[in-house]
N, C-alpha and C positions, 0 to 999 in steps of 0.2 A: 863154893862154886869153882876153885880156881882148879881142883881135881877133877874136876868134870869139863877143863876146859877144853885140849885135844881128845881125840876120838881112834882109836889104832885097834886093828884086826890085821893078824896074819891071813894068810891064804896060797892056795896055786891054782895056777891057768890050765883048768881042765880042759879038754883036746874038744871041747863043744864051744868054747870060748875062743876061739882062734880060726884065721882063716885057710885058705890053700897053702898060705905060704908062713904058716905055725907063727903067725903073730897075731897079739890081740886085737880083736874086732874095736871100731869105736864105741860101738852100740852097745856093746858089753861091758865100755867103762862106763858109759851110761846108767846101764841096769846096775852095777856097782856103787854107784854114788846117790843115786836113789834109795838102795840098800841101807847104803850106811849111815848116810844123813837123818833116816825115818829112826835107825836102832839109836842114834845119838841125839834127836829129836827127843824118843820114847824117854832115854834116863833122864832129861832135862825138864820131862812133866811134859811136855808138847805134842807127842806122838799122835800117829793118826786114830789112835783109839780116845787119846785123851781130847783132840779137838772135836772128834766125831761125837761124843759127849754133848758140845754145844754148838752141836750145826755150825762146825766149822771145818776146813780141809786147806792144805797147802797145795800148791800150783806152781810148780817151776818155771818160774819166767825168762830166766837164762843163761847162757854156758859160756865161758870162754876158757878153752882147752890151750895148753903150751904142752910139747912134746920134746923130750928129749932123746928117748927111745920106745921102744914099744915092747912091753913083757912079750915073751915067747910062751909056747906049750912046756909045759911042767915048769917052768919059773917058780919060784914061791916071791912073794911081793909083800908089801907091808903099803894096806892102805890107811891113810888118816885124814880127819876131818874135825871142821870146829865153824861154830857161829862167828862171824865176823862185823856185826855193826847192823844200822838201821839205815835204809837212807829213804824218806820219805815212806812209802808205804811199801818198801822192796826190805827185805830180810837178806841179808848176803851171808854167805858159808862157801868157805873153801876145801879143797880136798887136796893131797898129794902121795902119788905111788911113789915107791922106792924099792929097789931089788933086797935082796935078803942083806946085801951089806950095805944098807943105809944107801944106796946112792939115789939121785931123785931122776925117775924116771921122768917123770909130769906131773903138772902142775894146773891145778883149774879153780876157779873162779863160778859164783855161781849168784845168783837172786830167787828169791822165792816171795810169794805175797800170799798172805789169809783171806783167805771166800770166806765170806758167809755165805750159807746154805739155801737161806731164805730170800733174801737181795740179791743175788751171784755179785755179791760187788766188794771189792777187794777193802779189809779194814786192818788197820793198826790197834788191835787191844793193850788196851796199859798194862795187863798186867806180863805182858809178855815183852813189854821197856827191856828188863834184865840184861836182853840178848844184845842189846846194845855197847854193855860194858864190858862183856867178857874177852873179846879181844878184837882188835882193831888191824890185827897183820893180815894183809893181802898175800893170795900166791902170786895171781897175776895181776896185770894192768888192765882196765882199758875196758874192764864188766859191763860198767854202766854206761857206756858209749855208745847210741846205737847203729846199729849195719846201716848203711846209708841206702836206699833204693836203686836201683841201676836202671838204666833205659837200655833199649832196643839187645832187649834177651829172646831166646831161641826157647820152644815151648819143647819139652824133654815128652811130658806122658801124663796121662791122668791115672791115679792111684785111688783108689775104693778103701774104705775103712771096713775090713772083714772082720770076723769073730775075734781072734786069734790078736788082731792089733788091741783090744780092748781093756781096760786094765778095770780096778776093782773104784775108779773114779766114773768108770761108764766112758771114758773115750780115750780115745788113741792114746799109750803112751808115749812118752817122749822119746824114747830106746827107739820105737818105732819109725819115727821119723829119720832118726839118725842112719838107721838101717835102709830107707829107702834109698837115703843119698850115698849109701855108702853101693847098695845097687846100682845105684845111675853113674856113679865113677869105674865101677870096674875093678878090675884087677889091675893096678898101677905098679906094682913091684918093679922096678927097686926104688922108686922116687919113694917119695915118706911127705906126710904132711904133718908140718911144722909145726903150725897152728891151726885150731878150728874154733870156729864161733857159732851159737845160734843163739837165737833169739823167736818165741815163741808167743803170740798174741792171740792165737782163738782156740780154743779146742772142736776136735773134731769126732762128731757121734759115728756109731756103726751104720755102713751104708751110706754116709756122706761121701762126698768125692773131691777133691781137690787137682788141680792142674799143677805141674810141676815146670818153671820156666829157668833156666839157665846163661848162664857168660863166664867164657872164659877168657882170661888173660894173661898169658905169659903163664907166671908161679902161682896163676888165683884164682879160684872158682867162686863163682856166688850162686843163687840157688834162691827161688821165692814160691810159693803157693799160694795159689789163690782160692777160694770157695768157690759152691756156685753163685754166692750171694755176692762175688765182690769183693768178699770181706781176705785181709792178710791172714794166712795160719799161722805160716813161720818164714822166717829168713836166716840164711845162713850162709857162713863163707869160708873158706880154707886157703890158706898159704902152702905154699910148697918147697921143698930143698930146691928144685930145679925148676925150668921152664916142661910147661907140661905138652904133651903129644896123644891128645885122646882125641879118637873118633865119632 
């Protein structure tokens, strides 16, 4: 197992990956770590095809991003990944970019939990304990800690689940969400966010709609959804180099 522990793919930041101002999209490290996690998933017996086998599916519960820079258009990068521990019924795996000479761009942190198909109710199978031993090193801090609620937020927009947001889970993916919020901030060049966190608790079907509420403070944005039910989608928040200036 101990050959199968990190996970490493080269790559470069095609000119679809990036935004006005030739740096990588968030939502695109997103759809990257989703990527590579599923291919490193696959050799370790767990893949979506091996748990679709037994009316099972993994669900990304949540993210916490540290930046240190951002790849640019034609970069070539070296991404890597690896299972990091159990804790309760949350499966942790971390990722980390680095430019072509090793240096580490960023760094993230992540939790995932097993659906059963049948119950939608998240389980721990023994025989997939394993993932527990193979290694214990963190990128970052602070994963399993969750976003704490914030009061008296500003209501941003309500967002519709189209065709196009839907993934082969049947509902929104998570790259999707990322990309909303990355809408709703704007073009901020030259500030840089430092850190980002989300944290994801419902999923959402095609044609479902959610409200998007906001606060900002100083270097901090936070960000919540709510359903028509009530119910939390996601919560999310980001640090900043500077104090921020958006309209």
């Amino acid at each position: 197992m101990e050959k199968n522990k990190i996970f490493r793919r080269t790559q470069q930041v095609r000119s679809y990956d990036v935004d006005q101002n030739l740096e990588l999209k968030l939502n695109v490290i997103f759809q990257w770590f989703s990527e590579i996690a599923w291919e490193h998933a696959k050799i370790l017996g767990l893949g979506f095809e091996e748990l679709n086998d037994i009316d099972k599916f993994w669900v990304l519960n949540s993210v916490n991003i540290e930046i240190n820079k951002l790849a640019k258009w034609q970069d070539e990068i070296i991404l890597e990944t690896w299972p990091s521990g159990i804790s309760g019924l949350q499966f942790t795996r971390e990722f980390k970019i680095y430019d072509k000479n090793e240096k580490l761009l960023l760094a993230a942190s992540s939790s995932w939990v097993i659906i059963d198909k049948n119950s939608l109710a998240p389980i721990l199978p023994e025989e997939f304990s394993f993932l527990n031993e193979i290694s214990k090193e963190k990128a970052t801090e602070n994963l399993l800690k969750k976003i704490p609620r914030h009061k008296n937020l500003n209501f941003v927009k309500t967002k519709t689940a189209q065709h196009t947001d839907i993934d082969m889970h049947k509902h929104v993916n998570n790259a999707v969400y990322v990309k909303w919020i990355e809408n709703i901030i704007g073009n901020i060049f030259p500030n840089k966010i430092k850190r980002f966190k989300i944290h994801f608790s419902g999923g959402l079907n095609l044609d479902e709609k959610i409200s998007v509420f906001t606060k900002i403070e100083k270097d901090y944005i936070y960000w919540e959804s709510i359903k028509a039910d009530d119910k939390i989608c996601f919560r999310a928040e980001a640090e900043f180099e500077n104090n921020l200036e958006i309209n």
